[in-house]
C-alpha positions as CSV (number, residue, x, y, z in Angstrom):
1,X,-10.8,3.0,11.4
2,X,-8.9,5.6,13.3
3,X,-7.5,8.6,11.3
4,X,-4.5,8.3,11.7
5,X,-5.1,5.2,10.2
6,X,-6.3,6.3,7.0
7,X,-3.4,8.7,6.6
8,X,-0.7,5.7,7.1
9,X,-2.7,4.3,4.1
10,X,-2.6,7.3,2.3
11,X,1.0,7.7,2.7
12,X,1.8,4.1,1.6
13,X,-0.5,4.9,-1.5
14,X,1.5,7.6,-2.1
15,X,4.5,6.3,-2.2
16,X,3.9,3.4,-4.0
17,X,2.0,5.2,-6.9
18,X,3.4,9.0,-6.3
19,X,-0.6,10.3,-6.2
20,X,-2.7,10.3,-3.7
21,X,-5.7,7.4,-3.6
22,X,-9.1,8.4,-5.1
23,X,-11.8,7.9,-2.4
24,X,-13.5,5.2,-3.8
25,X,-9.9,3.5,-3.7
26,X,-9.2,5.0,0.0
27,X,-12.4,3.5,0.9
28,X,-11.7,-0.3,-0.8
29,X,-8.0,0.2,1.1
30,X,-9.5,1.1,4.4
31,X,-11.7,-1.8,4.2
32,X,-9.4,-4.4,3.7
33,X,-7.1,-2.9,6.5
34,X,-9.7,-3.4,8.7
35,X,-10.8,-7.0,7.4
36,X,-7.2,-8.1,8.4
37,X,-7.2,-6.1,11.9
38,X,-10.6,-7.8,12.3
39,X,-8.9,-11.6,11.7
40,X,-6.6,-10.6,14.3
41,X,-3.7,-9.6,11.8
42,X,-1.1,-6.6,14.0
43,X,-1.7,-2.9,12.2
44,X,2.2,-3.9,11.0
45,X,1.3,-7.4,9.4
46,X,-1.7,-5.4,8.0
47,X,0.1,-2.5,6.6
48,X,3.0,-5.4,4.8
49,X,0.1,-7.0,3.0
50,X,-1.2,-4.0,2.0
51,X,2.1,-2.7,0.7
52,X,2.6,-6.1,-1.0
53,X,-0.1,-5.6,-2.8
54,X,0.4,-2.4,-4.1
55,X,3.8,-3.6,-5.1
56,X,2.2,-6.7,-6.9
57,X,0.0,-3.9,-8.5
58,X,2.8,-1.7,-9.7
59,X,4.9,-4.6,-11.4
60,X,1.1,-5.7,-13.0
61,X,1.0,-2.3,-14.6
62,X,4.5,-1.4,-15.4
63,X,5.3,0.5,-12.7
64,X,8.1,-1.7,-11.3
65,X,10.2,-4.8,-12.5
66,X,10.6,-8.2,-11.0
67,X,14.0,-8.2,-11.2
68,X,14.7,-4.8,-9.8
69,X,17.1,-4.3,-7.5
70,X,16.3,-3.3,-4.0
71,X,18.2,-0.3,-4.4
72,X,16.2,0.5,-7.6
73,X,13.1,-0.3,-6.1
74,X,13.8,2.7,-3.3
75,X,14.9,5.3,-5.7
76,X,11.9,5.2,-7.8
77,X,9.5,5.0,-5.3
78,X,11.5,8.1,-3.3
């Protein structure tokens, strides 16, 4: 796992939960991004299921609705 690796991760946490990742949570993160680059999965395929997952998190916890708009979705997360 490159650095610059672990900072897209941390930006994607960020901006999906507006804080930054714990390290044990960095550390679960980072090893499922390289699981999926290890199954052969392209850093972008592996960054979308990440992401989906964190957005499947938010709406588990209250952080986002189902029926959101896209344009809602975008303004709360920037």
């Amino acid at each position: 796992m490159t650095l610059a690796q672990r900072l897209k991760l941390i930006e994607l946490y960020i901006g999906y939960f507006n804080r930054a990742p714990e390290q044990a949570g960095l550390d679960y993160w980072a090893g499922e991004l390289a699981a999926l680059l290890g199954r052969g999965v392209t850093e972008a395929q592996a960054y979308q299921s990440i992401a989906d997952r964190f957005y499947d998190a938010g709406l588990q916890f209250g952080l986002y609705k189902a029926d959101d708009s896209v344009e809602s979705f975008i303004q709360q997360v920037y």
